[in-house]
N, C-alpha and C positions, 0 to 999 in steps of 0.2 A: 597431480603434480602442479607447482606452484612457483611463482619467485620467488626469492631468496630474500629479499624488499618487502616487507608488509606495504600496502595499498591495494588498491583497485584496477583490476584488468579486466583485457577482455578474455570470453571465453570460449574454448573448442573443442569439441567432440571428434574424437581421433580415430576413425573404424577400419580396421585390419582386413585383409585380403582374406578371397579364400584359402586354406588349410594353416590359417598362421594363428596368430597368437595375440595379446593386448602389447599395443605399438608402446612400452616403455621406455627406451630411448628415443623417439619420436617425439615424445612429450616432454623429456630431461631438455630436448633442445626447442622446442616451440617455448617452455617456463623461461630460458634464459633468456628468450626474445619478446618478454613479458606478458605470457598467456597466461591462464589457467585450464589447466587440460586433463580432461577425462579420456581414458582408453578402458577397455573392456574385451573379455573374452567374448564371442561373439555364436551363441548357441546356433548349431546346425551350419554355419560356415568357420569356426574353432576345428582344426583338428583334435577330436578328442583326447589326441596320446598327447598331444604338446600343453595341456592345460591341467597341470594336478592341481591349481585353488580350485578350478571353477567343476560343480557339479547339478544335475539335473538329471529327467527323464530322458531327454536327446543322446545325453552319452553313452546309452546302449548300443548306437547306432556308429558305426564303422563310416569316416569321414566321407561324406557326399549321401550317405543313405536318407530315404524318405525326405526329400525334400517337397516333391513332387505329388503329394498325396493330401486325399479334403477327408478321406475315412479315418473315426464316426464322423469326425469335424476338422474345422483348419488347425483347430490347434494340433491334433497329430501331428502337422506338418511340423519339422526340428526348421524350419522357417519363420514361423509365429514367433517360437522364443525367439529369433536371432533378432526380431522387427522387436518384442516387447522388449526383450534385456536395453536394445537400443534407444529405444525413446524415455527407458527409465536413467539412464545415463545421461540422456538430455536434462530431464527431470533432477537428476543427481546435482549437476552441473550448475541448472539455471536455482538452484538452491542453496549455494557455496554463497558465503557472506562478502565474499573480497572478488566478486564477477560484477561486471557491469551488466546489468538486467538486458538493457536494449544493443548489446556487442556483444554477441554470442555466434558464433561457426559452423558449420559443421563438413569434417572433409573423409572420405574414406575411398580407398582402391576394390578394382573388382567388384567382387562382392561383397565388400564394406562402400562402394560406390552404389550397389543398389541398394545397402542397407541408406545412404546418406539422402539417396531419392526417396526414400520410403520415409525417412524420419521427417523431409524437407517437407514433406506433404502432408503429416500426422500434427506435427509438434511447426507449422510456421511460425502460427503468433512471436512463438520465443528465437526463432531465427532471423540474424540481420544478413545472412548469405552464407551461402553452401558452396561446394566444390568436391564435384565425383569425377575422380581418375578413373574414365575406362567406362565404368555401370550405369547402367540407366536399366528404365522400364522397357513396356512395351513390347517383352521378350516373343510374343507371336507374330509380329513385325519382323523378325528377322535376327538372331543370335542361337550360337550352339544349343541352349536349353529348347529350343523351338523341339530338337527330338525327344526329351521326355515328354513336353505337353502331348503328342501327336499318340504317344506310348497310353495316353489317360480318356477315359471313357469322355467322349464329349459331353455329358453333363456333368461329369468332374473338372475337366478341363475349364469348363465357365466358370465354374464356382472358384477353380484357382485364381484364374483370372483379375475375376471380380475381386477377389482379398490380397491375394498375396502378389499379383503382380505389383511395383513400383510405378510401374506410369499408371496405371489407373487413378491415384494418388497427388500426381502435379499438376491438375487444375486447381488445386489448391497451394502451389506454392506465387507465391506472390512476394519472394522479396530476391533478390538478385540470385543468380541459379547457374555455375557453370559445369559445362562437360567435356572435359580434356579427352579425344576418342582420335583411337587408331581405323584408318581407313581400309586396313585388311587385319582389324583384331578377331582372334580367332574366338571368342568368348561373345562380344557384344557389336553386332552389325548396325553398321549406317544408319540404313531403317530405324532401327529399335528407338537409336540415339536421337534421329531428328524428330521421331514422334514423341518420344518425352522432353524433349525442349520447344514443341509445337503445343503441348497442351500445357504447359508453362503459361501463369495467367500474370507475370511479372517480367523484369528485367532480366534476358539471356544473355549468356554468350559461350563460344564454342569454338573448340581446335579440332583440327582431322589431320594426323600426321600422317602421308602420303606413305604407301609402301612401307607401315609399318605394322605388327602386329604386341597389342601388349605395351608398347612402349612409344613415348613421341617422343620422334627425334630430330628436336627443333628445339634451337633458343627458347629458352625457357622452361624446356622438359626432360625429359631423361638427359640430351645431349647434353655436357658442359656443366650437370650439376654437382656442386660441391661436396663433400663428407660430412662438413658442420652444418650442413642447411638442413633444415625440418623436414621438409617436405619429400613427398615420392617425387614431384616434378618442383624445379627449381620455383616457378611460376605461381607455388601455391602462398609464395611467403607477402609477394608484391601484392597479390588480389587480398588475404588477408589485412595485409597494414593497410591498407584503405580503405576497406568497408568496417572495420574494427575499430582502425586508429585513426583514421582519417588522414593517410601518409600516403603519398605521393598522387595520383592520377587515374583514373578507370580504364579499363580495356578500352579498345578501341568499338566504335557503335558504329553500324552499317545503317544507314539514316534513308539510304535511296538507290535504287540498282535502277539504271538505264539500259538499255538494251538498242542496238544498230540492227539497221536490215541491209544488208552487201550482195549485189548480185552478180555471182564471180562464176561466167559461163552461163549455163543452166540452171546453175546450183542458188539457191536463198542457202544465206548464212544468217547467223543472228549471233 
């Protein structure tokens, strides 16, 4: 999807939660706010019954089946395709005649948030900054999927690890990286989140919306956002226009943490 306007923009790759679908209206309103935007069925996190264009060997499989799995190989995994369809959508993207080569996105929810940590780490070269609602790596750090790994033959479970986890993958991203994460999401835990923006070898930054699951509810994120706005969280349209367009200001950077020692009774405070 495209402006309306022949010229040059920047570009975004749009990736869908799990059990959904390619963010088409996502992308009808990121075009009118001058993107160029790719969205995609997403093999192995696509529910299969919601997807009649898109077809494959994964759509045998009853939505969430075989994720989990390295036999004969990764590719078995309906995960492989979700990581290759995606990087070929980058590929797609960063091949459109009217993109600007060095202003290109990437932002996706869920589990299009670990597909966006997965892409940010395969395909950097071509990304000027990313943004995953929710997803990250790192998932034996701590998140729901921690019980299928546990469920897999520990020399399976390495091999998953090693491939198909997403933080394995972010020492390699190196251009500006955020993770919008709930502090009790039932999906993707703390741990997971702050180890995939710890092995981040670039520019971070990160929200923990307190007592909330799935959703931040805070200025700038699910709270307060619009119907005509792009984004899953208000906040994705602001990071956007500045690393794409160079419009308006960067998040705020935490430059030096000090620490006090108070000794209140007994007790050391810090």
């Amino acid at each position: 999807v495209r402006p309306d306007k022949p010229g040059n923009y920047p570009g975004l790759l749009v990736l869908h939660g799990g059990g959904g679908n390619a963010e088409i209206e996502k992308a009808k309103k990121w075009s009118e706010l001058g993107y160029v935007v790719v969205v995609l069925d997403e093999p192995g996190v696509a529910n299969p019954d919601k997807i009649p264009y898109s077809s494959g060997p994964w759509d045998q499989y009853k939505y969430g089946e075989n994720r989990f799995v390295v036999k004969p190989d990764i590719t078995s995994s309906t995960l492989f395709s979700a990581v290759l369809s995606s990087v070929q959508g980058l590929y797609l993207l960063y091949d459109q005649p009217d993109v600007i080569k060095d202003k290109i996105g990437v932002v996706g929810i869920s589990w299009g948030g670990y597909l966006t940590t997965f892409v940010s780490g395969l395909g950097n070269s071509l990304i000027k900054a990313s943004f995953s609602v929710y997803g990250s790596g790192f998932y034996d750090d701590g998140s729901t999927f921690l019980k299928s790994l546990n469920l897999m033959k520990p020399e399976e479970r390495a091999i998953w690890l090693k491939y198909l986890d997403a933080g394995r993958r972010t020492s390699s991203i190196k251009t500006p990286f955020f993770i919008a994460a709930a502090a009790n999401d039932n999906w993707f835990y703390p741990p997971a989140v702050t180890s995939t923006l710890k092995n981040c070898k670039g520019y971070t930054n990160h929200v923990f919306s307190p007592n909330s699951s799935h959703k931040i509810d805070l200025p700038g994120g699910t709270a307060g956002r619009k119907p005509e706005q792009p984004g899953w969280l208000s906040m994705e349209q602001i990071y956007f226009d500045y690393y794409l367009k160079d419009i308006g200001r960067p998040f705020p950077k935490i430059q030096d943490i000090q620490t006090e020692k108070i000794i209140s009774g007994n007790t050391l405070v810090r």
